[in-house]
Backbone as JSON, one array per atom type, in Angstrom:
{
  "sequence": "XXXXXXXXXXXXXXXXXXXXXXXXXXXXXXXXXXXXXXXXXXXXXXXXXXXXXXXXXXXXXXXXXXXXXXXXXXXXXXXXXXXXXXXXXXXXXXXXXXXXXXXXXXXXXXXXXXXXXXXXXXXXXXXXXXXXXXXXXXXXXXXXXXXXXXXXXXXXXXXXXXXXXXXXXXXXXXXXXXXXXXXXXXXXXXXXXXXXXXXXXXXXXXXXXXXXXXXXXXXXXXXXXXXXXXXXXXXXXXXXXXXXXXXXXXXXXXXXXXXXXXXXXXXX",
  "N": [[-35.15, 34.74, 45.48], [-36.97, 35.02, 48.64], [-38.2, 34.58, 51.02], [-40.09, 34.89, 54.31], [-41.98, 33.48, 56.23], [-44.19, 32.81, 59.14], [-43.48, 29.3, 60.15], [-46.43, 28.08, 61.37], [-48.08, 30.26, 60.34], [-47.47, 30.43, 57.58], [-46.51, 28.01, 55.85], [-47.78, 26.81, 54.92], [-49.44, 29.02, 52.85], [-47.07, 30.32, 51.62], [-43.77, 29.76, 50.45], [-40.7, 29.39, 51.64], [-37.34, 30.56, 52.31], [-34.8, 28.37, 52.89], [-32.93, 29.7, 54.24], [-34.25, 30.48, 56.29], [-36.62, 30.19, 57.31], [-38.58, 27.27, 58.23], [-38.97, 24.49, 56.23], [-41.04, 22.18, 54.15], [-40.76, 18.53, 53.94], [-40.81, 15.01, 52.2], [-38.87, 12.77, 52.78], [-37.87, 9.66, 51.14], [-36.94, 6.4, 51.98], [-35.57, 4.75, 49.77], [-35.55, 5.96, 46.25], [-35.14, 4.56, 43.93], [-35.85, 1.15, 43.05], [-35.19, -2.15, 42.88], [-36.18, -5.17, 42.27], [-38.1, -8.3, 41.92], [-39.38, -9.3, 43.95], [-40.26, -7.11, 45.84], [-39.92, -4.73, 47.55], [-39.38, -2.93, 51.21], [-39.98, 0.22, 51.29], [-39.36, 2.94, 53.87], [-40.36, 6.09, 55.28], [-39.41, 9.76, 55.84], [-40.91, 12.43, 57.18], [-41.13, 15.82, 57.69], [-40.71, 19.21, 58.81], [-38.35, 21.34, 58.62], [-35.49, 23.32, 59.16], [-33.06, 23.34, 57.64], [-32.37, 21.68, 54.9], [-33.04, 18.35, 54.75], [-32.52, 17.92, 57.57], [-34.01, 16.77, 60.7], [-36.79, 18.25, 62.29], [-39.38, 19.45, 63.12], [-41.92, 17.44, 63.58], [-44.32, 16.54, 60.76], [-47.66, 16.13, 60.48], [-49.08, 13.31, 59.29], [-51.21, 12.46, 58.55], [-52.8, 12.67, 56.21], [-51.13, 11.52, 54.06], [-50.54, 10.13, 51.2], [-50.17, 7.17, 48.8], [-49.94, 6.86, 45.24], [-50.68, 4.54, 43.34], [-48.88, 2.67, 40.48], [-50.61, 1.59, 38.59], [-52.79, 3.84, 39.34], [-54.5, 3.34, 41.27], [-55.06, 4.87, 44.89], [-53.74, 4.31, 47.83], [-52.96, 3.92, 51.32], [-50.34, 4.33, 53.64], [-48.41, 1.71, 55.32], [-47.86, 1.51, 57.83], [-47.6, 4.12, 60.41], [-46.35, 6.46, 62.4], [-45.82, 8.98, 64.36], [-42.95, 10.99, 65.92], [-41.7, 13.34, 67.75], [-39.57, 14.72, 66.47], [-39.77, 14.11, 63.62], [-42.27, 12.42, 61.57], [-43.05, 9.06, 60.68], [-43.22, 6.51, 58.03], [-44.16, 3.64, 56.87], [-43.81, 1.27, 53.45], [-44.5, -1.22, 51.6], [-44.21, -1.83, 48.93], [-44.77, -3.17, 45.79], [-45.39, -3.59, 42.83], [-44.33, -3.24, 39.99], [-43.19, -0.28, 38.93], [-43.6, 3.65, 38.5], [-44.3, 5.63, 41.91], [-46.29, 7.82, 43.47], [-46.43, 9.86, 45.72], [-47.92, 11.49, 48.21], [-48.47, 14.42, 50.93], [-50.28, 16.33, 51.33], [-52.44, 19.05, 52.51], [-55.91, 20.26, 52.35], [-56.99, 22.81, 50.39], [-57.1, 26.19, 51.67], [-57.95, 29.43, 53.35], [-56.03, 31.81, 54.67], [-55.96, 34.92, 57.26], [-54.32, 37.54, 58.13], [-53.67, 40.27, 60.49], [-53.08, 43.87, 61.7], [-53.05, 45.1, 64.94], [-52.42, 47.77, 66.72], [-49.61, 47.69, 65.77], [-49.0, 44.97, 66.4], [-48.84, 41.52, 64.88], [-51.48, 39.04, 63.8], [-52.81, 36.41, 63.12], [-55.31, 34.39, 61.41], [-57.3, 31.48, 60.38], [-59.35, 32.11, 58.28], [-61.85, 32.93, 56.32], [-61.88, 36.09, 53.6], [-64.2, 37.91, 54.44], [-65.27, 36.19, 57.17], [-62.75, 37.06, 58.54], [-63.95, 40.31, 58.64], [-65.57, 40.24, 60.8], [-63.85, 38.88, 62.53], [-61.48, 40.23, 63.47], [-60.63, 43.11, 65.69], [-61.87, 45.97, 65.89], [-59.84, 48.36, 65.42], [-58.49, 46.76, 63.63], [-55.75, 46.9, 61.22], [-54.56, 47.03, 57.87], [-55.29, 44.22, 57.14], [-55.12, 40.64, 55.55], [-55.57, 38.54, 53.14], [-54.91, 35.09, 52.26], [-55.78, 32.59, 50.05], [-54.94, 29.25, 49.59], [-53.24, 26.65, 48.45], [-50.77, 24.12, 49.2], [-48.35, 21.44, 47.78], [-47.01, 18.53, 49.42], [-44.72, 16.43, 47.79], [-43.49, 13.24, 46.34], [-41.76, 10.98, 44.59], [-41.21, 7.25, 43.75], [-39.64, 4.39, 42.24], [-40.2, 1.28, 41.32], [-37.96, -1.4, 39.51], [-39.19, -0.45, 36.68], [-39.3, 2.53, 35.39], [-43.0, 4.72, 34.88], [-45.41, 6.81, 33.58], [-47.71, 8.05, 35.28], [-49.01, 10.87, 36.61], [-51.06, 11.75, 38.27], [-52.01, 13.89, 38.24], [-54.18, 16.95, 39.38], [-55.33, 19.46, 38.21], [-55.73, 21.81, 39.74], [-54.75, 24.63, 41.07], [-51.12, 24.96, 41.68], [-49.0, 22.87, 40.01], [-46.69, 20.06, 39.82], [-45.57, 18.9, 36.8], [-43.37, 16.33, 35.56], [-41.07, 16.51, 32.77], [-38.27, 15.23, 32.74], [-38.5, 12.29, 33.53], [-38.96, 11.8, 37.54], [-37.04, 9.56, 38.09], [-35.15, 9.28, 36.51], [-33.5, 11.38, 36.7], [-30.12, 12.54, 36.28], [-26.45, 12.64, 37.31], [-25.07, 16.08, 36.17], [-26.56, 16.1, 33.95], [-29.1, 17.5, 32.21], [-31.85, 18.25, 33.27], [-35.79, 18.47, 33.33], [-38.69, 20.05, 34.03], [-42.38, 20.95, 33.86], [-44.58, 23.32, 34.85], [-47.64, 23.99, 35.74], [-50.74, 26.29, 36.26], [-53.77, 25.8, 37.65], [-54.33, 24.36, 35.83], [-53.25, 24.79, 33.42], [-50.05, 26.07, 31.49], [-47.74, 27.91, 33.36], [-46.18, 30.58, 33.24], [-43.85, 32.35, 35.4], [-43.35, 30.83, 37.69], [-41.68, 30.74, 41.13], [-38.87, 29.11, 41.36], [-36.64, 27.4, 43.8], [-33.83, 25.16, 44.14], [-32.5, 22.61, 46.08], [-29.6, 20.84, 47.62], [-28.98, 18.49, 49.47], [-27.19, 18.09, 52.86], [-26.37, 21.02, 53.43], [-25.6, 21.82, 55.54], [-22.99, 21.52, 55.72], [-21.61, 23.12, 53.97], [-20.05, 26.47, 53.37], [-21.64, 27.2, 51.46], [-24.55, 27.28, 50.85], [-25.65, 26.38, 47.93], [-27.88, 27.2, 46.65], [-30.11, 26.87, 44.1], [-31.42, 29.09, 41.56], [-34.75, 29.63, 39.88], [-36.57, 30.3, 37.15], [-40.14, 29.76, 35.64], [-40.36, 29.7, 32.18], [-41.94, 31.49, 29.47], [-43.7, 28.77, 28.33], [-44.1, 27.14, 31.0], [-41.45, 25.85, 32.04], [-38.54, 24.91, 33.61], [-35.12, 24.29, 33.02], [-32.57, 22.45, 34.42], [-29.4, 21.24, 35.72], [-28.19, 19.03, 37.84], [-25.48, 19.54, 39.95], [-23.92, 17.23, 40.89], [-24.28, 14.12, 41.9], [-26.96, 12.76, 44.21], [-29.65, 13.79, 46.97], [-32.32, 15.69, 46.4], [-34.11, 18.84, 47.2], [-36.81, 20.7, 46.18], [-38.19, 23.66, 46.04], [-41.04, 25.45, 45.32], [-43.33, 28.52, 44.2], [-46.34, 30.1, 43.09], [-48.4, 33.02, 43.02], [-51.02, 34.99, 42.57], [-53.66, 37.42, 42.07], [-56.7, 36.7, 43.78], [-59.2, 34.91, 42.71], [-61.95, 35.19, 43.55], [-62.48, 37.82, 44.72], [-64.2, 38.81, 47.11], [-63.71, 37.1, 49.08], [-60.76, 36.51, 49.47], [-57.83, 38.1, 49.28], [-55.63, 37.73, 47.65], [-54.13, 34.53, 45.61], [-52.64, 31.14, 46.09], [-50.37, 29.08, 45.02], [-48.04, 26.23, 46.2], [-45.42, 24.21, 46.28], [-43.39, 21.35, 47.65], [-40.73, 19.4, 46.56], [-39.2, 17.05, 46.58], [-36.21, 14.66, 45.53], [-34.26, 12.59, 43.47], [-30.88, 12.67, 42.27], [-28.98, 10.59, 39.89], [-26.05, 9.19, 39.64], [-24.01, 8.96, 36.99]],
  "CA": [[-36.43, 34.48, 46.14], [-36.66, 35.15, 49.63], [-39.64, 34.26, 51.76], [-40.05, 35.1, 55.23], [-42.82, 33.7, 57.02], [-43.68, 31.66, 60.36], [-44.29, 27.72, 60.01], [-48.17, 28.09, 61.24], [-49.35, 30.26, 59.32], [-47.4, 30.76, 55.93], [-46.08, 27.11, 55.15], [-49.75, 26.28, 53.93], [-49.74, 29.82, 51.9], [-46.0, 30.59, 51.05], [-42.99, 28.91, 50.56], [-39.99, 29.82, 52.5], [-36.13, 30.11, 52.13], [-34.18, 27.54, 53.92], [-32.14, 30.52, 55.45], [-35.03, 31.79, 56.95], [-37.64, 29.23, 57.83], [-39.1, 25.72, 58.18], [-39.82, 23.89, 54.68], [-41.84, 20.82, 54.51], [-40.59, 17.35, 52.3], [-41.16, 13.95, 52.31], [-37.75, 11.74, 52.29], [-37.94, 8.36, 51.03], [-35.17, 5.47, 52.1], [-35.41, 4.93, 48.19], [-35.76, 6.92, 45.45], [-35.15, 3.46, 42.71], [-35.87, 0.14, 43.83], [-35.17, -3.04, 41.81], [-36.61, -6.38, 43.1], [-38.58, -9.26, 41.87], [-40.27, -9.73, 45.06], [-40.75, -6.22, 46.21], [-38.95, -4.14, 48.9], [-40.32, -2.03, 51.42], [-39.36, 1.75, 51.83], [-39.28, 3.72, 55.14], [-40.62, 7.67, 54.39], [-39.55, 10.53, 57.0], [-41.64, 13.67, 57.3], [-40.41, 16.66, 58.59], [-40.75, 20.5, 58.44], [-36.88, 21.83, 58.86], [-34.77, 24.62, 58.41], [-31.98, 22.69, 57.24], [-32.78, 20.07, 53.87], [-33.07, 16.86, 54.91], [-32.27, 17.39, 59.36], [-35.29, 16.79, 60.79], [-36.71, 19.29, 63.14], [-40.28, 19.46, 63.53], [-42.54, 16.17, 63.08], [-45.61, 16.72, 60.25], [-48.89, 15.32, 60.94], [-49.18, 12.6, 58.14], [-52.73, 12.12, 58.22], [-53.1, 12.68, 54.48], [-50.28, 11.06, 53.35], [-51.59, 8.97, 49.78], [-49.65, 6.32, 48.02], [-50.63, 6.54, 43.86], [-49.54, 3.36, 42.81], [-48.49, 2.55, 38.77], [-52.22, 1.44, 38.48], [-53.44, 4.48, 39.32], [-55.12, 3.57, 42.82], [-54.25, 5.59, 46.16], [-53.38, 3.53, 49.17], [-52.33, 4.2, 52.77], [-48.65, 3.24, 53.63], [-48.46, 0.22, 55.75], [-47.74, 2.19, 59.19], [-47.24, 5.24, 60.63], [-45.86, 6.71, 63.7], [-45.62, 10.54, 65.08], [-42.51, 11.35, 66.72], [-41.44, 14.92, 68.22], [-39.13, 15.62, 65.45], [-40.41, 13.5, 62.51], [-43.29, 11.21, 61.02], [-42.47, 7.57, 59.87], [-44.47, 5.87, 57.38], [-43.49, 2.34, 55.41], [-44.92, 0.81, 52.58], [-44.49, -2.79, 50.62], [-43.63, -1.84, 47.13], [-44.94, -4.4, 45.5], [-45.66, -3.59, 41.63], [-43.29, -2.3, 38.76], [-44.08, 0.84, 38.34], [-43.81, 4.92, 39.8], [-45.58, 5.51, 43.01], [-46.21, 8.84, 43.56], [-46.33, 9.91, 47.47], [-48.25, 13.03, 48.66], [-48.42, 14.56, 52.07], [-51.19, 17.3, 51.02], [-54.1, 19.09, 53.15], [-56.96, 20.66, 51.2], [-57.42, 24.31, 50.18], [-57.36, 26.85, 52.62], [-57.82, 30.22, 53.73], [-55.35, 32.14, 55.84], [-55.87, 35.78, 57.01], [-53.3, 38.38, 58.77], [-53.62, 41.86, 60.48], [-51.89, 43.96, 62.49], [-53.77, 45.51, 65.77], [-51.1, 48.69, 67.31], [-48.25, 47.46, 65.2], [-48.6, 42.98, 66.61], [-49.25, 41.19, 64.21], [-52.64, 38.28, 64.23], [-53.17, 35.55, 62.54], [-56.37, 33.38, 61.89], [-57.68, 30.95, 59.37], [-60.59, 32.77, 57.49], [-61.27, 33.77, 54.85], [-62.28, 37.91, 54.14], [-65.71, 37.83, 54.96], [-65.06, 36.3, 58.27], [-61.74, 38.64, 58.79], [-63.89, 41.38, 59.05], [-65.78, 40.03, 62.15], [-63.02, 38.45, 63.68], [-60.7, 41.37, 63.55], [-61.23, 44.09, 66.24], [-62.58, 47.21, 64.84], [-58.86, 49.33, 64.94], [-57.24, 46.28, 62.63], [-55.21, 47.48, 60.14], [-53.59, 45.97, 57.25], [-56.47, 43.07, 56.84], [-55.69, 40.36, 54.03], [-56.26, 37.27, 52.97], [-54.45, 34.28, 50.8], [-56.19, 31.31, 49.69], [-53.46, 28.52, 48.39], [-52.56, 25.38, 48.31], [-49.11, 23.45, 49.15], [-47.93, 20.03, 47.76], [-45.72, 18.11, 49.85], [-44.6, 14.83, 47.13], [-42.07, 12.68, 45.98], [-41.92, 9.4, 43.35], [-40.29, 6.43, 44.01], [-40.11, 3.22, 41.3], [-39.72, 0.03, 41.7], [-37.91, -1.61, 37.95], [-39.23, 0.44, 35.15], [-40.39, 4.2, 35.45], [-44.0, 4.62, 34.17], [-45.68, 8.4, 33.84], [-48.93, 8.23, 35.84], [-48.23, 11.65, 37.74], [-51.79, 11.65, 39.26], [-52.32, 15.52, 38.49], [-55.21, 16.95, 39.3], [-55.83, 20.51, 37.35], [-55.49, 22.78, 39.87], [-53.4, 25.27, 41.88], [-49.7, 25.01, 41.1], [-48.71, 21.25, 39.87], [-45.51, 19.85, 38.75], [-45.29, 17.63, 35.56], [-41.64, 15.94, 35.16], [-41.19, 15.81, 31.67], [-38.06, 14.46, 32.75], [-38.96, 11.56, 34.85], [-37.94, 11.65, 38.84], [-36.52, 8.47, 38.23], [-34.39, 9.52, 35.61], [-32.6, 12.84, 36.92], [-28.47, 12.3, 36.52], [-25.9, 14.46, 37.72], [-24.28, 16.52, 35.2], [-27.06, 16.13, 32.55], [-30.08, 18.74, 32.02], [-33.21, 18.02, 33.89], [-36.75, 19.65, 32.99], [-39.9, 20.28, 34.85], [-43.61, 22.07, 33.79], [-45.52, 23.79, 36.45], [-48.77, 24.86, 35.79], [-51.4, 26.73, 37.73], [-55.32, 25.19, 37.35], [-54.31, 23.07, 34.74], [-52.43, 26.23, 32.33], [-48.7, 26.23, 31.49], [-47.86, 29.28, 33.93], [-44.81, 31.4, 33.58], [-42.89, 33.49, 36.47], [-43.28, 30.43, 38.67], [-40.23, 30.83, 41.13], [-38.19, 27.98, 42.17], [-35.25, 26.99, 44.74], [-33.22, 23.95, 44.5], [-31.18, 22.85, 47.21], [-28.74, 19.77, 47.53], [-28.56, 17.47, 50.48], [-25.92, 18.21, 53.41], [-25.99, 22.16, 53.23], [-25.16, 22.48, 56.96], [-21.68, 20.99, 56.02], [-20.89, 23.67, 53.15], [-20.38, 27.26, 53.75], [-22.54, 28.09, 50.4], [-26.08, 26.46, 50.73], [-25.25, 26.07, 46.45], [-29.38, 27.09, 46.27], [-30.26, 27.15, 42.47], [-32.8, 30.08, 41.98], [-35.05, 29.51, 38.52], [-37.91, 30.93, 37.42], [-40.42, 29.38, 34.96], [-40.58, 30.46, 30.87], [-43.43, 31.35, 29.04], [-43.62, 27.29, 28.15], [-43.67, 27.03, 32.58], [-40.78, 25.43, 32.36], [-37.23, 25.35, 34.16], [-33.96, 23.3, 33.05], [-31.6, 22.94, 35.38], [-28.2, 20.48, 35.58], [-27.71, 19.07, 38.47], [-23.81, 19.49, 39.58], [-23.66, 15.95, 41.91], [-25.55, 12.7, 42.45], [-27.49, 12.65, 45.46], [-31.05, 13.8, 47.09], [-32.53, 17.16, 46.6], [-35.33, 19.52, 47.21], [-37.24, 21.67, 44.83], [-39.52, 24.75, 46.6], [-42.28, 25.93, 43.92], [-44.71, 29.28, 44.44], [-46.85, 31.47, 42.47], [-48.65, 33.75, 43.36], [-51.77, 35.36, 41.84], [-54.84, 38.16, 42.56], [-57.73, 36.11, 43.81], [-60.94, 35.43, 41.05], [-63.56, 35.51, 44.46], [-62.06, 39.02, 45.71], [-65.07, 39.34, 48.33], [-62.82, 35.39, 50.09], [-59.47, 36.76, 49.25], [-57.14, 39.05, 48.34], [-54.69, 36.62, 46.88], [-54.25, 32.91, 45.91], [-51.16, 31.12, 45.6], [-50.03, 27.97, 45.13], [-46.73, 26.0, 46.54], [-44.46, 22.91, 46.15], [-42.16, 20.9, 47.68], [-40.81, 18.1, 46.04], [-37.36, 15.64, 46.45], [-35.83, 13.73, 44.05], [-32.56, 11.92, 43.4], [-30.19, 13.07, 41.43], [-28.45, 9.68, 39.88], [-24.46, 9.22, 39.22], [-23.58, 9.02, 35.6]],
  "C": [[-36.19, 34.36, 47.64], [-38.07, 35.26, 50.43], [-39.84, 34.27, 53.44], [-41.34, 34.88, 56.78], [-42.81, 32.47, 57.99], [-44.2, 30.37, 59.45], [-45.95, 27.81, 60.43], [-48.84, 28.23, 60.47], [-48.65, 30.4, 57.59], [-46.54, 29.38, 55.81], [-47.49, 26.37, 54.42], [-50.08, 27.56, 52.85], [-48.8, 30.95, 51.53], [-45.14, 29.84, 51.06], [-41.8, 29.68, 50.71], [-38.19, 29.02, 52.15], [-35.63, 29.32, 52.88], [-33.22, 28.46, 54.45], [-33.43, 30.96, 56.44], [-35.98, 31.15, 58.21], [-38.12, 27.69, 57.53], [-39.44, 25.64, 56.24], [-39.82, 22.6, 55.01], [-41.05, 19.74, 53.1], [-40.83, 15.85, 53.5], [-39.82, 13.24, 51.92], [-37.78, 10.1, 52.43], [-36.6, 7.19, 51.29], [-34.7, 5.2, 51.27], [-35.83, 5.3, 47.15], [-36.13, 5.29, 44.29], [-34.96, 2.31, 43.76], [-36.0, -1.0, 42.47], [-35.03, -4.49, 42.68], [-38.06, -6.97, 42.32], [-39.78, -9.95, 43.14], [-41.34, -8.71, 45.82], [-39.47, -6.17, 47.5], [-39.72, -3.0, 49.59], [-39.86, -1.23, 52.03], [-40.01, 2.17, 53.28], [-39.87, 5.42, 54.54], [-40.34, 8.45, 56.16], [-40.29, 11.91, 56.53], [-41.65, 14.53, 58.38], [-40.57, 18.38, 58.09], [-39.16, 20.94, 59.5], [-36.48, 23.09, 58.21], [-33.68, 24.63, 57.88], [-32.64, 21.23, 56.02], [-32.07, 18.95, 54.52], [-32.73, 16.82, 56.32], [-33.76, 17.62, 59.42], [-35.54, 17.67, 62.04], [-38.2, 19.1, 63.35], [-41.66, 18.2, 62.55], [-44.04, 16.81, 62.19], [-46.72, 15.46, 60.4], [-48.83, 14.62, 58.94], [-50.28, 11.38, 57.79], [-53.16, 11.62, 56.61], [-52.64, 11.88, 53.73], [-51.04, 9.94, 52.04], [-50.25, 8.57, 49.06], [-49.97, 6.2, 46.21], [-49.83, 5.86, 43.58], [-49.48, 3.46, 41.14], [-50.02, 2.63, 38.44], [-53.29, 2.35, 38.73], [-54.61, 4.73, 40.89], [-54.45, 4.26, 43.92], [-54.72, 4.67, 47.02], [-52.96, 4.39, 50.33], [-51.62, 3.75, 52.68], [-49.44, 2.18, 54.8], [-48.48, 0.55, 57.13], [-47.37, 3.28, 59.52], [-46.88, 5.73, 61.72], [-44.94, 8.24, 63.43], [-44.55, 10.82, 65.91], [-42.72, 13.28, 67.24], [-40.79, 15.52, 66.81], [-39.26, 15.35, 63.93], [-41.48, 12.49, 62.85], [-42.65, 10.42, 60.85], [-43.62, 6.85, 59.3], [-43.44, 4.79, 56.45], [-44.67, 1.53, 54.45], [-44.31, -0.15, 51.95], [-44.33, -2.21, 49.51], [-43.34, -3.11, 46.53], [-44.94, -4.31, 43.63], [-44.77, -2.75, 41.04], [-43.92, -0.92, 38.58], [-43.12, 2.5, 38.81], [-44.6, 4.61, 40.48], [-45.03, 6.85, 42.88], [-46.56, 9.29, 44.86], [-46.55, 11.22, 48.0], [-48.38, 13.21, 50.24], [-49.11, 16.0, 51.9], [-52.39, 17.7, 52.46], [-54.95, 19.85, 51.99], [-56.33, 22.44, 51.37], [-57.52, 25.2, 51.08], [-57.38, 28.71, 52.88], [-57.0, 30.82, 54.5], [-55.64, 33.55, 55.87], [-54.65, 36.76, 58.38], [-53.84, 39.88, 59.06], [-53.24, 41.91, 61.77], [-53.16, 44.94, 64.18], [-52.2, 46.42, 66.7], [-49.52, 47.57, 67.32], [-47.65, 45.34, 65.89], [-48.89, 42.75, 65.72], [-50.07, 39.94, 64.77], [-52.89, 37.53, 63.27], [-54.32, 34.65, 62.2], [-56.3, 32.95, 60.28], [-59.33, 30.75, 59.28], [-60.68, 33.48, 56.88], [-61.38, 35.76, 54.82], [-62.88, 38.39, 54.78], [-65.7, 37.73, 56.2], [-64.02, 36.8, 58.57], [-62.64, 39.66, 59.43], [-65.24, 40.98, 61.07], [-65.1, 39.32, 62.74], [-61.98, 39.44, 64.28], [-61.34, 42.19, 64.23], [-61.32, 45.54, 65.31], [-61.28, 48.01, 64.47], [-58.01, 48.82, 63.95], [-56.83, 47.28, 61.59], [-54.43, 46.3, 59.46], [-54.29, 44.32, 57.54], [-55.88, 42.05, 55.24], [-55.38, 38.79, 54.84], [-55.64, 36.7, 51.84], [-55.39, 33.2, 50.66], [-55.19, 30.2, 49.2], [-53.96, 27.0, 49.2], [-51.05, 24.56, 48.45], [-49.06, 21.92, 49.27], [-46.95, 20.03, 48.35], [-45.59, 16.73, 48.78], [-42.9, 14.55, 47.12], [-42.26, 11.24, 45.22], [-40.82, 8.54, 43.92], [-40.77, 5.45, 42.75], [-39.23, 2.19, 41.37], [-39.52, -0.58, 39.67], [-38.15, -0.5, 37.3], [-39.96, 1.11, 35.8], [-41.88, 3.6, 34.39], [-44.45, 6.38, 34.71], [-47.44, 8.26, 34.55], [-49.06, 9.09, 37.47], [-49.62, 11.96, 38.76], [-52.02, 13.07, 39.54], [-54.02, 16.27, 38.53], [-55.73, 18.36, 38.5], [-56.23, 21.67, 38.29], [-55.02, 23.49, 41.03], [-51.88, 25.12, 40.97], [-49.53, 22.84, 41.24], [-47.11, 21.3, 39.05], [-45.46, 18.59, 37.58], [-43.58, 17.41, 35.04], [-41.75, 15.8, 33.83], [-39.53, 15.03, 32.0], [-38.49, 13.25, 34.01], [-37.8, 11.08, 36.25], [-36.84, 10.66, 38.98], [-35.23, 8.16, 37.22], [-33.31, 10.97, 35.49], [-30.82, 11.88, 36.96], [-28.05, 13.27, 36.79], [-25.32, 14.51, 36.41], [-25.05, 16.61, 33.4], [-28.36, 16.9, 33.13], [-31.4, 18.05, 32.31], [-34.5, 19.02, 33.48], [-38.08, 19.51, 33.54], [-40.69, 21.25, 34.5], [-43.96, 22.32, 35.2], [-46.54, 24.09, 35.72], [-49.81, 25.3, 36.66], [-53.19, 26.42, 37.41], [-54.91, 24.73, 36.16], [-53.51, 23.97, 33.34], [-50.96, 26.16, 32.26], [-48.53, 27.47, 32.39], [-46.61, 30.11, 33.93], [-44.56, 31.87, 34.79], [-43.33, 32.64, 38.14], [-41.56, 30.55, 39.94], [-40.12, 29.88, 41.67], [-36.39, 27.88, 43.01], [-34.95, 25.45, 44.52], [-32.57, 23.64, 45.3], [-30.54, 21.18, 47.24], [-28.42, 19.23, 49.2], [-26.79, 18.18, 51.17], [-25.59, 19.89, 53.66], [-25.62, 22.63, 54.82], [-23.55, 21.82, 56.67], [-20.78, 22.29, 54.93], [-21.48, 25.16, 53.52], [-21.52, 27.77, 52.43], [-23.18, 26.92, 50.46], [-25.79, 25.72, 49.14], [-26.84, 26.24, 46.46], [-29.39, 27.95, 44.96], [-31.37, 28.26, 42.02], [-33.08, 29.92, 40.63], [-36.35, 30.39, 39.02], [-38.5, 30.77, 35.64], [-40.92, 30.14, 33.69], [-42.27, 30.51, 30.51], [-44.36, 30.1, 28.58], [-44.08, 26.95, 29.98], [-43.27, 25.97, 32.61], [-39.41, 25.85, 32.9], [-36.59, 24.02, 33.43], [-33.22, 23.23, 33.73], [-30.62, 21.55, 35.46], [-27.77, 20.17, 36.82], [-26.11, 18.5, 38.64], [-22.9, 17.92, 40.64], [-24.9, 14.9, 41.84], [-26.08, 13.25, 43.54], [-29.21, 13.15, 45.88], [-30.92, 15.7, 47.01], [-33.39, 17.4, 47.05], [-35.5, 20.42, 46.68], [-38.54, 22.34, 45.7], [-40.09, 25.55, 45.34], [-42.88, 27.27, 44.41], [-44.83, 30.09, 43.25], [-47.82, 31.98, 42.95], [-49.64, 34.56, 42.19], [-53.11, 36.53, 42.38], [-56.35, 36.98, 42.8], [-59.29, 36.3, 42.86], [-62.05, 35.84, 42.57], [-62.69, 36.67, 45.04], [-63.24, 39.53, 46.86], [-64.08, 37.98, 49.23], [-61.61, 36.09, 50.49], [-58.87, 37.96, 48.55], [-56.34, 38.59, 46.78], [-54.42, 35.22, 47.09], [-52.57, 32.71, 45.66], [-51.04, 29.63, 45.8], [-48.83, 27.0, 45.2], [-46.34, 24.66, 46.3], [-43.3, 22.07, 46.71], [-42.32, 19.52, 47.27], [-39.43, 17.59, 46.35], [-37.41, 14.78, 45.92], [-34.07, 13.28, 44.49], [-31.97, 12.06, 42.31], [-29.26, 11.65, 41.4], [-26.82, 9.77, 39.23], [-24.42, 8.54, 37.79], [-23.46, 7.74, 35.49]]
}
């Protein structure tokens, strides 16, 4: 899988190799938290071209807290640098929290005017009056891209807070429960459907120190699932897309829907 587009306009409606280009995650100071009183995590947010260095700060407007109970919260503070976000939150209740950094639905369209290429966000319809009359090569995605990540304080609980549609991930094993060296498993589906020939990248914390990235390339069964083993403890990231013909073809050409997620891979 090999994805090639800028941060503007295709990290909202593709998802992109870490050789190539920026990818968006959410890293938490803890993945498992065990306390009686509560403890309260740090979160950085960052679009990089390297997992886990931080490089360009994401706006973390959106950002939503789903606590065990099922309510969404705001973290506790937030602050915009140049090359990352910072957001902390009280973790107060036993539970998962589930931690998005989402915008809504969107349009993007592309064409080329004597071989530049042009970018805007609109859909077909407006394309063809924004585009000067010689465009060429006119289209249009519609998508969606999750940025998440789970954290739990004591005991895991499954309240993944999915909503039914675009591309979603369901842990059947739970984030909080990945080890190294034992077989991990993850659904995807796309509007609420098991979806096959989702493709995914894994990548492992630290890859600017090893000459082989070690990026895991899957791609989801007719079940839309992947297994995969991770070969170390530590933090990862998991890039999601599929890719589909748009149902409103007068909006779009094509929809698509993306993922990034990080997790912790725990030591045996």
């Amino acid at each position: 899988m090999n994805f090639k587009k800028s941060l503007l306009f295709c990290l909202a409606v593709a998802i992109s190799s870490q050789a190539n280009a920026h990818s968006r995650w959410l890293l938490p100071s803890h993945f498992s938290l065990s306390s009686e009183q509560g403890e309260w995590i740090a979160l950085d947010a960052t679009a990089s071209n390297e997992v886990f260095n931080v490089d360009k700060a994401l706006s973390i407007d959106a950002l939503s807290i789903l606590t065990p109970s099922g309510k969404s919260v705001r973290p506790s503070s937030t602050y915009k640098a140049h090359r990352k976000s910072v957001a902390d939150y009280f973790v107060k209740d036993n539970g998962t929290y589930k931690i998005t950094n989402n915008a809504s639905a969107s349009y993007f369209s592309s064409y080329k005017v004597a071989d530049k290429s042009h970018r805007a966000r609109v859909n077909k319809m407006e394309l063809k009056a924004h585009a000067p009359a010689n465009a060429t090569e006119l289209k249009t995605m519609y998508g969606l891209t999750r940025v998440e990540t789970y954290i739990t304080m004591n005991n895991p609980t499954e309240n993944y807070g999915l909503e039914g549609n675009f591309l979603e991930l369901h842990p059947k094993t739970h984030p909080s429960e990945i080890v190294e060296k034992e077989p991990a498993t993850f659904a995807f589906t796309y509007h609420g459907k098991a979806q096959a020939g989702v493709e995914v990248e894994i990548m492992r914390d630290a890859g600017r120190y090893r000459n082989n990235p070690e990026t895991l390339k899957l791609t989801t069964n007719n079940d839309g699932e992947i297994t995969f083993t991770p070969a170390q403890a530590g933090r990862y990231l998991l890039i999601a897309e599929y890719q589909q013909d748009a149902k409103n073809k007068a909006l779009a050409d094509k929809e698509q829907g993306g993922i990034f997620l990080t997790f912790e891979a725990q030591l045996q």
